[in-house]
C-alpha positions in Angstrom: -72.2 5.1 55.1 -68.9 7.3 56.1 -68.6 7.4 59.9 -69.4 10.8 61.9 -66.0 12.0 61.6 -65.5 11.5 58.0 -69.6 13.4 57.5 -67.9 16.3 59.9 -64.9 17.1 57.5 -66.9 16.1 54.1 -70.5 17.5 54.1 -71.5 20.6 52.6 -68.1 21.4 50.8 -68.0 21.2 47.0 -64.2 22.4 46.0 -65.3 21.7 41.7 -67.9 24.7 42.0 -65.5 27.3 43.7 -62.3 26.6 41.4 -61.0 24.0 44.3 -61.1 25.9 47.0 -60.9 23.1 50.1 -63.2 25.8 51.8 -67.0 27.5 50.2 -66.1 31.2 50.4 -68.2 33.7 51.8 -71.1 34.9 50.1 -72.1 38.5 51.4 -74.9 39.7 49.4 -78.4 41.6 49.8 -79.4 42.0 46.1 -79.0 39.4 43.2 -79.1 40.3 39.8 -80.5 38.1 37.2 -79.5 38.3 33.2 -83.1 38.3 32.3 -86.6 39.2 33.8 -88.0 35.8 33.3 -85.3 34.8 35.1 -85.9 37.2 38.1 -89.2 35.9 38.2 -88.9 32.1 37.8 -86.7 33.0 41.2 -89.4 34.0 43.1 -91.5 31.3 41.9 -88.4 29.1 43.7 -87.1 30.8 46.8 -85.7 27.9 48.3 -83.8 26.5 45.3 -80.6 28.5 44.0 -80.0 32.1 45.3 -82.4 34.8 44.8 -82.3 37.8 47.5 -79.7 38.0 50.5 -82.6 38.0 52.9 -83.1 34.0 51.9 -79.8 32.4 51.5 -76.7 32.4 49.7 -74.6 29.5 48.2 -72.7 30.1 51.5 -75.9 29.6 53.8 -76.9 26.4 51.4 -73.3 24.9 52.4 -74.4 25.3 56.2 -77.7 24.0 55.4 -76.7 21.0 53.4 -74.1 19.7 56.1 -76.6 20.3 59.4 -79.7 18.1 57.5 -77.2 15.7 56.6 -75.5 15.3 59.8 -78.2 15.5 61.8 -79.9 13.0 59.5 -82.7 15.2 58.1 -84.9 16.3 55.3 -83.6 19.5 55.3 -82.0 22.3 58.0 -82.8 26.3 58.2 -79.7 28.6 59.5 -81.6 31.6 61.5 -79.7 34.5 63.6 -79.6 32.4 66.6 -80.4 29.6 69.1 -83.2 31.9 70.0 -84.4 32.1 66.7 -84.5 28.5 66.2 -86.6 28.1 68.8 -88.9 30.8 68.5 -89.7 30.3 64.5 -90.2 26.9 64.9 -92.5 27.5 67.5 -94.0 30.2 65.6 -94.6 28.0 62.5 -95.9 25.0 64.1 -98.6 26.6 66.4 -101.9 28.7 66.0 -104.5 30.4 68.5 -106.2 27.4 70.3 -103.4 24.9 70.3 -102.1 23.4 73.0 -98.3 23.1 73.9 -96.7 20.3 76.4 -93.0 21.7 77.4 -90.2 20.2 79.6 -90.2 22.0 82.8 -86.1 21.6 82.4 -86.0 24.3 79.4 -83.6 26.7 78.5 -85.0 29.8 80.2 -85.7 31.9 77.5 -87.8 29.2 75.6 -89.5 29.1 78.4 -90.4 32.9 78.6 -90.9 32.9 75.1 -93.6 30.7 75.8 -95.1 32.3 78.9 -95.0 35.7 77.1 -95.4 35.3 73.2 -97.0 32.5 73.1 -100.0 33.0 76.0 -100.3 36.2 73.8 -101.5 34.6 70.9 -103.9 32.2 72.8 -101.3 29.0 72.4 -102.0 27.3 76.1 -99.0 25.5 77.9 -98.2 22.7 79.9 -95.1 22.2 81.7 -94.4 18.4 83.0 -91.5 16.8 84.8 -89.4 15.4 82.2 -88.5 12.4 84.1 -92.0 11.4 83.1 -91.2 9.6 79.8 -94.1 7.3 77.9 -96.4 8.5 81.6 -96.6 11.7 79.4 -100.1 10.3 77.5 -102.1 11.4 80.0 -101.3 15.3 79.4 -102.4 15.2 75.9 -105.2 16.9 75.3 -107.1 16.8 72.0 -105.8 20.2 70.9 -102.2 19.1 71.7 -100.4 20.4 68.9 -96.6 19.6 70.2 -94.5 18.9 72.5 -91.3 20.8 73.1 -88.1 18.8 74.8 -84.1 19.6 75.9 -82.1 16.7 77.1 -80.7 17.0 79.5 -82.0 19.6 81.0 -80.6 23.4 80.7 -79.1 23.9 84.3 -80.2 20.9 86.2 -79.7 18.4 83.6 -82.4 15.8 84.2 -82.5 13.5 81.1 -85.9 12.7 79.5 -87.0 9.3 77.5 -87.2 11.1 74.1 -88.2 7.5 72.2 -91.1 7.0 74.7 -92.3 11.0 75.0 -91.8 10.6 71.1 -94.2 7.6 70.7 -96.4 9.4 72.7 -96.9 12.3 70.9 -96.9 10.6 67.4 -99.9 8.5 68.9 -101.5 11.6 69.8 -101.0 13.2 66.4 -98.2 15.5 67.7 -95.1 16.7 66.6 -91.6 16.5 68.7 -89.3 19.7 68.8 -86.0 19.3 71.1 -83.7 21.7 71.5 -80.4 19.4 71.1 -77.5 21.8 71.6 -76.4 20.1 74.5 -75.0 16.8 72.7 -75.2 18.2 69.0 -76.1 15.2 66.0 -72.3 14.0 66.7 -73.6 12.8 70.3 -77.3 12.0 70.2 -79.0 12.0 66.6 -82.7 13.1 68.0 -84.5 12.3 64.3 -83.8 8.6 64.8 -85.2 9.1 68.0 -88.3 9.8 67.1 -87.9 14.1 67.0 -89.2 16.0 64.7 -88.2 19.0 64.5 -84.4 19.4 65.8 -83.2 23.0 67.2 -79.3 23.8 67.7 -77.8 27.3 69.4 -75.0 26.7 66.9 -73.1 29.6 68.5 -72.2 27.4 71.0 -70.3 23.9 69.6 -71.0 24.4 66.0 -69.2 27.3 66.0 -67.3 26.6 68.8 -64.8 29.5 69.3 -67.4 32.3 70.8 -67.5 34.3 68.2 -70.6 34.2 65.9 -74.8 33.8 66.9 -76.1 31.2 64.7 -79.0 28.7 65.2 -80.1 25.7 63.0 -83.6 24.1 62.6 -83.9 20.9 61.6 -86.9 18.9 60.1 -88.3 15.8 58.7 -89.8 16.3 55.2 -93.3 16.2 57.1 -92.3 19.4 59.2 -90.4 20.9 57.2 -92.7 23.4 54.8 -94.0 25.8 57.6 -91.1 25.8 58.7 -89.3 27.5 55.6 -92.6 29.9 55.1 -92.0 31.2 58.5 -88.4 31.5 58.1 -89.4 33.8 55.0 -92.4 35.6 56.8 -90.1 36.5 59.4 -86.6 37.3 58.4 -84.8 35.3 60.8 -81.7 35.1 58.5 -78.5 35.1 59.4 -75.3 36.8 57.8 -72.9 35.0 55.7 -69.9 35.5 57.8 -71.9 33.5 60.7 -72.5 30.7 58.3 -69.0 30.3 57.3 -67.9 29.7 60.8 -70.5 27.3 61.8 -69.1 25.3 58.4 -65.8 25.9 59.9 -66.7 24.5 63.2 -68.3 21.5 62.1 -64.8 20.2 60.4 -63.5 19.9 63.9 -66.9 19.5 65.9 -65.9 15.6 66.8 -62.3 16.2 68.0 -63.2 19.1 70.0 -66.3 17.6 71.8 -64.0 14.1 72.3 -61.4 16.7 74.5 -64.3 19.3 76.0 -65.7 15.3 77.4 -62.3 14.1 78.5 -61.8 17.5 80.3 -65.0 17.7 82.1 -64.7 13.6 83.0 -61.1 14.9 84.6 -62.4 18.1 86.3 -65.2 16.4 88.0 -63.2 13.7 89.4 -61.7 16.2 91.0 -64.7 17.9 92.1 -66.0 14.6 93.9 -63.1 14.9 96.4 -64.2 18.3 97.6 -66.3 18.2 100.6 -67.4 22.0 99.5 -69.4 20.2 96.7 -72.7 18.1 97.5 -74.0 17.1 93.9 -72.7 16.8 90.5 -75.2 16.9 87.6 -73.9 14.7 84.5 -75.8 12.4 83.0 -72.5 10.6 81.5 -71.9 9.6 85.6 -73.1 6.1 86.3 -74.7 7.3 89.5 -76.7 10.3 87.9 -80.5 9.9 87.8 -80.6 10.0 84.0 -77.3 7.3 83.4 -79.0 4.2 82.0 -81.3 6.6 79.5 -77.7 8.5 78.5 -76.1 5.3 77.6 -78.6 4.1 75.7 -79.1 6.8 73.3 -76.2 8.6 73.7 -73.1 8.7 72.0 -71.3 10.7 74.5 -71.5 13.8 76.8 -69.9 17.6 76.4 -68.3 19.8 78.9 -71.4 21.4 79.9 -72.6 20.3 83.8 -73.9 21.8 86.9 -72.6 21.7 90.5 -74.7 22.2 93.9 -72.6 23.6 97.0 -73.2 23.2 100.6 -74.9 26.2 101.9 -72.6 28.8 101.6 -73.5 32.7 101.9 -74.0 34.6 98.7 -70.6 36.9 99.6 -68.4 33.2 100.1 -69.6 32.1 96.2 -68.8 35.5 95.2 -65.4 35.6 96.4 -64.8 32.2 94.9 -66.1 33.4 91.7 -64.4 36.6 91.5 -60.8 34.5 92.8 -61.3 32.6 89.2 -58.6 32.9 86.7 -58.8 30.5 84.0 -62.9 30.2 84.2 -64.3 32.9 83.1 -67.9 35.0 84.1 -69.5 35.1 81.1 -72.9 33.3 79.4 -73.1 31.3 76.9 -70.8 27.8 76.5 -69.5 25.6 73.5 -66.2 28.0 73.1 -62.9 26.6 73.5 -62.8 28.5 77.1 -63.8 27.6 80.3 -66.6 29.2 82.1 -68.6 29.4 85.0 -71.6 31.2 86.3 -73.8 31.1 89.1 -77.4 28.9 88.1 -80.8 29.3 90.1 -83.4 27.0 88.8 -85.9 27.6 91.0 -87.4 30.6 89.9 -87.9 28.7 86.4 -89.5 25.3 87.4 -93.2 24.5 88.5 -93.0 20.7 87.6 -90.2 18.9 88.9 -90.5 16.5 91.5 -87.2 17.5 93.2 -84.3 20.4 92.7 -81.3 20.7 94.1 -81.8 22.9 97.7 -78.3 24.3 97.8 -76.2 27.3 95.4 -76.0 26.0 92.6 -72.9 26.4 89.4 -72.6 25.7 86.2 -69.6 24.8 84.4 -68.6 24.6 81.1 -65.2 23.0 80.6 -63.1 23.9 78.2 -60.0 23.1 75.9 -57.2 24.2 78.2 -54.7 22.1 80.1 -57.4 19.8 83.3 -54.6 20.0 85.6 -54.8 23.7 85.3 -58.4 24.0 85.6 -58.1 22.0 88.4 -55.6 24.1 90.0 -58.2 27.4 89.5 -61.0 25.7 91.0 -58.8 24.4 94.1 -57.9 28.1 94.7 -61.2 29.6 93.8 -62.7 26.7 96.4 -60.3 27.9 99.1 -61.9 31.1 99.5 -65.0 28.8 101.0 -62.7 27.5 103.5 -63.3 30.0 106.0 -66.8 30.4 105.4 -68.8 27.8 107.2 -71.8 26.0 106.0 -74.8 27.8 106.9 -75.6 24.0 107.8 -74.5 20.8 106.9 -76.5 19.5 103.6 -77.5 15.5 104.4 
């Protein structure tokens, strides 16, 4: 089997079909025209084989498609509009009125409101637990548990969660695994040898990796997989060829960028550690972070995504920090080459977590840029908290 790297540059690239280009081009198309009408119609009979309407794929989007199920070791992969998307379809497809959904209480926010909202509308009930609760999660199953819907680590507190033991759970119980793996991407942590499912990416942020497209991937065993596609179809979730392109595009360097955006953020936050401004870093890949020994076991590495939590500065101290920022930038989303940084508040968006950090909190993404400039940015963003003293000193 070729190693990661070699899968990165290889998959989902066939130069013979497109007179040798090294690259597939773009496919931008609504309407398909076939030579014959029993043609046209032996396409519908086949929507997810060969090209047949704009709306479900072209050879572009099948290039995307191949190389995601094959790097992330599945029986096929769906490109939608967005990470959203992802999330949303799959959860869509999988559930009915009467079902019953277990959830991380670590979530990306808008899962979770798509959950509270959309989902409580259509008479799916949900659970939240505390994801440090691994194999301990068999006794929330309920006999109309349908799922059970995971992100690891967590999205702004970064909590890791057993995923083989919630997994074996769940399977015992008749359930089916979604995670939402953008964090580590298949290069870091493949989550269908884990025991996932149904594997969700916001590929805008690493796949693509240079902030310019929205593209999401769903992933699925060959179990999952069929209502997933009908969904897909039911509810137009597709996403242009242009988007497509550039998630192929960032998969060929997907390795080499995460290696740096890792080796950055390792460099940044040893930095970080000598600042007495700074009273927690969240990082699984840390050997004293609550989720280390279940990192290194299933991990293959860590990203440049990671949270911070401040002594108890004022509001107007973190905004002058912020707003002193040169080289991170105040914007959402992560996975670019850039650095970023934006306030995080995890409070309002938890009701099962045993313990959350009680100070401001950040949350970094570290980019591709020199360290020893970032470093230099944060030193003289930190100094504007310098003459702002703790409200009171955090134990």
């Amino acid at each position: 089997m070729d190693t990661y790297e070699t899968l990165l540059v290889n998959t989902g690239r066939h130069p013979e079909e497109h007179h040798g280009t090294v690259n597939p081009p773009i496919y931008r198309a609504s309407t398909i025209l076939f030579p014959t009408l029993a043609a046209l119609e032996e396409a519908q009979h086949h929507p997810n084989e060969g090209t047949s309407y704009g709306r479900l794929g072209t050879p572009t989007t099948r290039a995307f498609e191949e190389a995601m199920a094959e790097i992330d070791g599945a029986w096929r992969s769906i490109a939608v509009s967005s990470g959203l998307a992802a999330i949303s379809t799959a959860l869509l497809a999988l559930l009915r009125q009467g079902d019953h959904l277990l959830v991380a209480d670590n979530v990306y926010g808008p899962t979770r409101h798509f959950c509270d909202s959309f989902l409580n509308r259509f008479g799916v009930a949900v659970t939240y637990f505390d994801p440090a609760l691994g194999g301990a999660i068999d006794t929330l199953f309920q006999p109309n548990t349908k799922a059970v819907f995971l992100e690891a680590p967590g999205s702004l507190t970064f909590e890791m969660t057993d995923i083989p033991a919630v997994s074996e759970a769940a399977h015992r119980h008749g359930a089916l695994v979604l995670m939402d793996n953008t964090w580590a991407t298949p290069v870091y942590f493949r989550a269908i040898e884990k025991g996932v499912d149904v594997v969700l990416h916001a590929a805008t942020k690493y796949i693509v990796g240079h902030a310019d497209a929205m593209l999401g991937v769903i992933s699925a065993t060959k179990e999952a997989y069929g209502p997933l596609r009908q969904a897909f179809h039911t509810m137009g979730q597709c996403p242009d060829a242009d988007a497509c392109y550039l998630g192929l595009r960032g998969l060929r360097t997907l390795a080499v960028r995460l290696e740096r955006h890792q080796r950055n953020a390792m460099r940044v936050i040893q930095y970080l550690r000598t600042c007495p401004e700074v009273v927690r870093i969240l990082y699984p890949a840390l050997p004293d972070d609550p989720g280390y020994a279940i990192w290194k076991r299933d991990f293959r590495g860590a990203c440049g995504l990671f949270g911070i939590e401040l002594q108890l500065f004022t509001s107007a101290a973190i905004r002058a920090m912020l707003d002193q920022l040169r080289l991170f930038g105040l914007g959402y989303s992560w996975g670019g080459y850039e650095s970023l940084i934006v306030p995080a508040q995890p409070n309002g968006l938890r009701t099962a977590t045993a313990s959350l950090p009680q100070g401001p909190m950040l949350r970094l993404h570290v980019g591709l840029e020199d360290p020893e400039d970032l470093i230099a940015d944060l030193a003289q963003g930190l100094n504007q908290l310098h003459s702002a003293q703790p409200m009171r000193e955090m134990a």
